[in-house]
N, C-alpha and C positions, 0 to 999 in steps of 0.2 A: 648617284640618284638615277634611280631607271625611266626612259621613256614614260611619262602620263602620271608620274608624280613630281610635288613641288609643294610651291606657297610657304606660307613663313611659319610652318612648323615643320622641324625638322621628322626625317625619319624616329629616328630614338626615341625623343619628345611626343613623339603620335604615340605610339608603341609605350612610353611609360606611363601616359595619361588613360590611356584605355586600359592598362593592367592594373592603376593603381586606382582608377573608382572605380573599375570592376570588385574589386580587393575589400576596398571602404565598403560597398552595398553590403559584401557580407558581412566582416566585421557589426555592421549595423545590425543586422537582423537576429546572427547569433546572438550580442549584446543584449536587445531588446527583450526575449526569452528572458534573463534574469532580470532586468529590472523590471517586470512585472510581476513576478512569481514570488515574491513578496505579500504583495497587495490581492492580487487572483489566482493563485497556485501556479505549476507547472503541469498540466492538462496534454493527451494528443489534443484535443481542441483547442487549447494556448495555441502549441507549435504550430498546428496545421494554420490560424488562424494570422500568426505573424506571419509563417510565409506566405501567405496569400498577400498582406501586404504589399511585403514587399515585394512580390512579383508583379503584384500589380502597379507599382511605382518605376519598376525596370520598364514594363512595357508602354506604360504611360513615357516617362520620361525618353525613351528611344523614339517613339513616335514625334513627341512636338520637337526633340530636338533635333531631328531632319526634316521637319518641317519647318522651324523656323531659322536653323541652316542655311536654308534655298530661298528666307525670304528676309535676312538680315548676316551679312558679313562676320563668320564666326570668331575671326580675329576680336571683335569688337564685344563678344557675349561672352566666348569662354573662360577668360581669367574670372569675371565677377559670378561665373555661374559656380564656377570652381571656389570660391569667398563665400557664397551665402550659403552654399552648402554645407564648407564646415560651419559658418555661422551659427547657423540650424542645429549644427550637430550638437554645438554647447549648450544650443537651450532643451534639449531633451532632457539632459536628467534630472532639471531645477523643474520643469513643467510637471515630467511624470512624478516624481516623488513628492512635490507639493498635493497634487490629485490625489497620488497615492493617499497617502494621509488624511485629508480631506475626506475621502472617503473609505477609509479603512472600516472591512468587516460589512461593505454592502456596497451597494450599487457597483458590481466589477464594470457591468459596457459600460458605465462610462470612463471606469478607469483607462478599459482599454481602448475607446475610442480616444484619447486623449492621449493614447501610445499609436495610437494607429496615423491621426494626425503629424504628430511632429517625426514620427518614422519616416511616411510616404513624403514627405516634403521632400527634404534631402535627401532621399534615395533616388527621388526621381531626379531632381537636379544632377544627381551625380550618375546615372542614366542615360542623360543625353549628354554628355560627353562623350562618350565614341562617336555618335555620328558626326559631330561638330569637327569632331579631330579627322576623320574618316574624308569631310568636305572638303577641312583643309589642305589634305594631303593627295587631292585630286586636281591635275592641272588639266588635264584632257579624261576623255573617256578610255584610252588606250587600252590601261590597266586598271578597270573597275574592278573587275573580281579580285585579282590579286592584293589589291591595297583592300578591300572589303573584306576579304577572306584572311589576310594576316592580322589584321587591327582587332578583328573579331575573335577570332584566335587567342589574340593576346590577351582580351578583354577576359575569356572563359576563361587563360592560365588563371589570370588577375582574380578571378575570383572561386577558382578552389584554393591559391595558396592562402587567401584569405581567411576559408574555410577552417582551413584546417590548422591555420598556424593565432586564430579565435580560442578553438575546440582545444588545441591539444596545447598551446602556450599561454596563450593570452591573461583568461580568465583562470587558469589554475596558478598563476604567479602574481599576477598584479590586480587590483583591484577594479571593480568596473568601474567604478568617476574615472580612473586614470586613464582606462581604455579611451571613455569616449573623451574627455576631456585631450589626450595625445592626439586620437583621430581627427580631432576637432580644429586642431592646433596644425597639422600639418596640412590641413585640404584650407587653411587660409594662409600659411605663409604662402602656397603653392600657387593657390588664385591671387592672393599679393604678386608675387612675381612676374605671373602669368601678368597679369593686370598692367603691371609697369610698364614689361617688357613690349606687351602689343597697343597698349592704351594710354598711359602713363599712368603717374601718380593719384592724381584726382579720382580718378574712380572705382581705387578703392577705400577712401576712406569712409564710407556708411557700410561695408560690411565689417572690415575690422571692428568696427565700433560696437556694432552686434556680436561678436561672438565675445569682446572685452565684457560686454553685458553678458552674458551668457556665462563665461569663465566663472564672472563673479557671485553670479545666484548660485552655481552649482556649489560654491565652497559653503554659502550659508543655507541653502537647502539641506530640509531635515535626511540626516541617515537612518533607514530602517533597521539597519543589524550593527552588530560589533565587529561582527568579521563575515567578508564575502570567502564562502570558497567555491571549491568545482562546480557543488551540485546546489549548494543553499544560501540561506541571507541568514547567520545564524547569530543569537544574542543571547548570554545566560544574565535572569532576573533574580534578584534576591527577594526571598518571601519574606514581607514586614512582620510577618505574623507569625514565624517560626525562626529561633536562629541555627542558623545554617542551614535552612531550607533553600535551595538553589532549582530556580526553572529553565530547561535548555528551550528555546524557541527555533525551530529550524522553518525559514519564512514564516506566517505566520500562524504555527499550530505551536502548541504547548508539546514538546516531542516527549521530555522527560523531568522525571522531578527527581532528587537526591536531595538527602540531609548527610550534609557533611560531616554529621557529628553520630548520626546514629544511622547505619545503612541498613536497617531494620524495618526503619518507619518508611510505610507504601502510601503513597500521595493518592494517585489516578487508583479509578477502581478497576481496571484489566490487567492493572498491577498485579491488583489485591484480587483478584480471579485467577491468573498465574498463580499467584502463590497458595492460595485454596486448592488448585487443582494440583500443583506438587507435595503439597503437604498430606494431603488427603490421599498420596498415591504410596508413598512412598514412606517410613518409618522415620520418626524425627528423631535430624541427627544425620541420618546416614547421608555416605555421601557418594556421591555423580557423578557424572562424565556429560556435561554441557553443552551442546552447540548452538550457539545464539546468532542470527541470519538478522545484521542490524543490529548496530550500536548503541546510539543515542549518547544518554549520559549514564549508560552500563547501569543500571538500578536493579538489573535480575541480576547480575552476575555478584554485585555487592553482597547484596541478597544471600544468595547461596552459600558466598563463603564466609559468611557469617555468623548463620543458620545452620548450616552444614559444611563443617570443617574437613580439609580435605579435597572437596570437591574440586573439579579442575573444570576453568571454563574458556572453552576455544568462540569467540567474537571474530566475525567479520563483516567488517564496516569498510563503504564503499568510500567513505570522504575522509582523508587525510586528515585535515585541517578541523573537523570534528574530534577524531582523535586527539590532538594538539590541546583542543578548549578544555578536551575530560583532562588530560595532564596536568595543564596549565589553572584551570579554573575550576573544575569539580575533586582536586584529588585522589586522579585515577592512578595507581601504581601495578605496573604491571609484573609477572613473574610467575613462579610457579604455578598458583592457581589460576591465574588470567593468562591468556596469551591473546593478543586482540591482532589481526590481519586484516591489511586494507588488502580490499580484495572483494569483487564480484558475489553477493552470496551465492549466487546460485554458481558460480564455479569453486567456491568453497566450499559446498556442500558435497560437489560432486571428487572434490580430491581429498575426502573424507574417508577411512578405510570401513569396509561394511561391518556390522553388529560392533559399533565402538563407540555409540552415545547411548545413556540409557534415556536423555532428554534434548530434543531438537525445539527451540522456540525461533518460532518467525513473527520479529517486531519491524518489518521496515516499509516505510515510503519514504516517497519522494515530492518531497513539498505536503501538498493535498492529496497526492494522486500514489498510485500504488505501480509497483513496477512487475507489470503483465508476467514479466517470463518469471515471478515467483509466485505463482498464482496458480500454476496450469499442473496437469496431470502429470506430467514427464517429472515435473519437482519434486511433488508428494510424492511418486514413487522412488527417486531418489533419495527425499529421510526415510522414505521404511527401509531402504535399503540400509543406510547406518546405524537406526535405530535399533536394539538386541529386543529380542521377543517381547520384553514385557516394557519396553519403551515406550514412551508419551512422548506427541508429537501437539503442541502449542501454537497457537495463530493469532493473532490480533489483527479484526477483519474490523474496518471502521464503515459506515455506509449511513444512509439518511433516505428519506421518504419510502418506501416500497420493500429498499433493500437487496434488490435486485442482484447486485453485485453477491453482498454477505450471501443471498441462497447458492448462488454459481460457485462460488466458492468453496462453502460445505458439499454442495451436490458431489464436487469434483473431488473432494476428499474422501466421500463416501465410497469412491469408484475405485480407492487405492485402498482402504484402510476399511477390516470387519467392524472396528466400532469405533463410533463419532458420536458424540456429544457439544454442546453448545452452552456457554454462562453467559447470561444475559440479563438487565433487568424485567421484569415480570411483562412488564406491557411493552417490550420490544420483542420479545418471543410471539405476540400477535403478528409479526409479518407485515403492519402497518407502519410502524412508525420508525425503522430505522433505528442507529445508534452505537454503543461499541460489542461486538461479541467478541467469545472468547471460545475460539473452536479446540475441543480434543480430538486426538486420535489415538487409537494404538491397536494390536494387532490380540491384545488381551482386553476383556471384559471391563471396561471402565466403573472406577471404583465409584459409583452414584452416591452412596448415602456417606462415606466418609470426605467426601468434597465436599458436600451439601451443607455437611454440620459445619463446614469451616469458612462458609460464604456471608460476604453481608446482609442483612437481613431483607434487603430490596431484589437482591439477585435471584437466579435460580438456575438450577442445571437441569437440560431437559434430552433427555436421549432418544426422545422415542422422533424424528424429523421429516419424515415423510409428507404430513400435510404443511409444514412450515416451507419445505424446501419447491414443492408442488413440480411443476416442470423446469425448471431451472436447465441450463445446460450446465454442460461438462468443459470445461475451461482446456485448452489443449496445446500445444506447441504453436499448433495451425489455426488456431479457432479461441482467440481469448479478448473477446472486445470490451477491459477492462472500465478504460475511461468513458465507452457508453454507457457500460452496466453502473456505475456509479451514479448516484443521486448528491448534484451537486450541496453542500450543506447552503444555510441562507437564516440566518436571526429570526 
């Protein structure tokens, strides 16, 4: 032990406490992210909005806990501080998911002030553990920086391996109750010990008892999906009113519909707008070279090879474990005509060989929210790059109030492709009211009156977009502020 350290924590024990809630804060925060996104999508506003959180709990919690360091013996505070924090941790996802539900389909602030509450609790508590450990381990002044500047150190390892072992293990293998409910489990055997070891026995039994409570509600707290993976909370519905109608829900949007018995029948009408704009393009029967950006529960792709024999269809879907449900639950058998790749679309698109789709469809988000870099100018000109002259390039643009988004969108497609087109229904082509479009492109004359005749009678194909799209920007590598331009939806 070197000169101006000591007290009754050791080095090691300093040093594992500040890397392992350093560790926990993240863990928490990345967790957080999914068990919201459920109930209020996955948004840059979600994100930005949980880390603030929790930064705001880190800085909170470092401040009182050197403050009251210096003005209460931290021998005597840190075991229980380290107990009520995982306490806390168990009651998070009995609180949120009750809320959730509660208010499912409206009122999000308060879902997520209700995340934001039992977050910042135990983050901060586990926050001001480095200073407390930091206090401990200062017998003189001798060597403040060095014991300040290694414990801190450690704290930062502690929490990027956190980070990254959330992001790239955590949540892609095990489910999130078990994350936090483990998390939760080991920051109180930890403050138990601690507890004994500096204070004894007695006091910790009122937080044990809390996170026993805690443990407990999470088991009978309601589940919002069937299966958690990477990216969603996902659950496939049986339609009472159709057999073998099956609905993929990925958090809470209706992603896709399939009839197990007949892959013929189109449920959603951007379906039935896809399939109007390929029919209408193209001779019925013939068949395609497919590239679909987004999985779901594969309904174009059924579609085509059903319709159109022969066809060969290249799927790439970024969620494994989405793939797994269409196996397992929708049906899905892959082979000749399907080949499905988990995989990036937009880096599927691009290790695509040029003029070798005659049809690119782009069906994907992410929760609620749409993922920017397949949005932007650099993309579009990437499927005209594989799309062969007389190829059709397909969008499913969702948006509400204004539409803000849907115009950036078109505008930017406009900027890559001679003609663009839009299926929409009648009074969403006003530009007010938001809703689903269904963007064409191609680098030939779009076939206007053979779509049209094949549209439902509410929709309509309109190519002339100029005053629709008005000044909109151009969506770019550099320049695509998606989640602004979106108009969030609301009952």
């Amino acid at each position: 032990m070197g000169k101006g350290e000591g007290g009754p924590v050791g080095q090691r024990l300093a040093i594992a406490l500040a890397f392992g809630s350093s560790a926990a804060v993240m863990v928490l925060e990345l967790v957080s992210l999914r068990l919201v996104a459920p109930y209020i999508g996955l948004t840059l506003e979600t994100n930005t909005a949980v880390i603030g959180v929790a930064l705001a709990a880190i800085a909170t919690g470092a401040a009182l806990g050197g403050k009251f360091a210096d003005v209460m013996p931290p021998e005597r505070s840190l075991g229980p501080l380290m107990l009520f924090s995982g306490a806390l941790v168990m009651v998070i996802l009995p609180v949120v998911r009750w809320s959730g539900e509660a208010f499912r389909g409206g009122a999000n602030e308060l879902i997520f002030l209700v995340l934001a509450i039992t977050l910042f609790a135990p983050a901060a508590l586990l926050a001001a553990v480095t200073p407390m450990v930091t206090k401990l381990r200062l017998a003189s002044l001798a060597k403040t920086g060095t014991v300040v500047g290694r414990l801190s150190a450690y704290a930062t390892v502690g929490g990027i391996v956190g980070t990254v072992l959330t992001g790239f293990l955590f949540v892609a293998t095990v489910p999130i109750s078990t994350i936090v409910l483990t998390l939760g489990a080991v920051l109180v055997v930890v403050g138990a010990a601690l507890t004994f070891l500096l204070r004894g026995v007695q006091a910790a039994v009122k937080p044990v008892a809390l996170a026993v409570i805690g443990a407990t509600l999470t088991l009978v707290a309601p589940r919002p999906c069937e299966v958690e993976t990477a990216y969603h909370c996902a659950r496939v519905v049986a339609d009472p009113n159709r057999d073998g109608g099956r609905t993929l829900y990925l958090d809470q949007a209706r992603h896709s519909y399939v009839d197990l018995n007949d892959p013929t029948h189109l449920e959603f009408e951007y379906i039935k707008s896809f399939a109007a704009a390929i029919n209408g393009s193209w001779p019925k029967g013939r068949r395609l070279d497919a590239l679909h950006v987004g999985g779901g529960g594969l309904t174009m792709p059924r579609y085509l090879t059903a319709t159109r024999p022969g066809t060969k269809n290249q799927v790439y879907e970024i969620d494994r474990a989405v793939v797994d449900i269409d196996k397992r639950e929708l049906g899905v058998k892959t082979g000749p005509d399907l080949t499905v790749t988990v995989q990036d679309g937009r880096l599927g698109v691009r290790s695509e060989a040029t003029d070798s789709s005659d049809l690119v469809i782009m069906d994907a988000f992410s929760g609620l929210s749409v993922p920017w870099h397949l949005t932007t100018r650099e993309l579009v000109s990437d499927v005209r790059r594989v799309l062969r002259p007389d190829g059709l390039y397909l969008i499913n643009v969702i948006d509400h109030g204004q539409a803000a988004f849907a115009k950036a969108e078109i505008k930017t497609v406009q900027a890559v492709f001679p003609y663009v087109a839009v299926i929409a229904r009648k009074d969403e082509l006003s530009g007010q009211t938001g809703g689903n479009f269904v963007v064409l492109a191609s680098d030939q004359p779009i076939k206007v009156p053979g779509i049209s005749a094949l549209l439902e009678p509410k929709m309509a194909l309109q190519d002339q977009l100029a005053g629709f799209v008005g000044d909109a920007p151009i969506l770019t590598d550099d320049y695509a502020p998606v989640d602004q331009l979106l108009t969030p939806y609301s009952d």
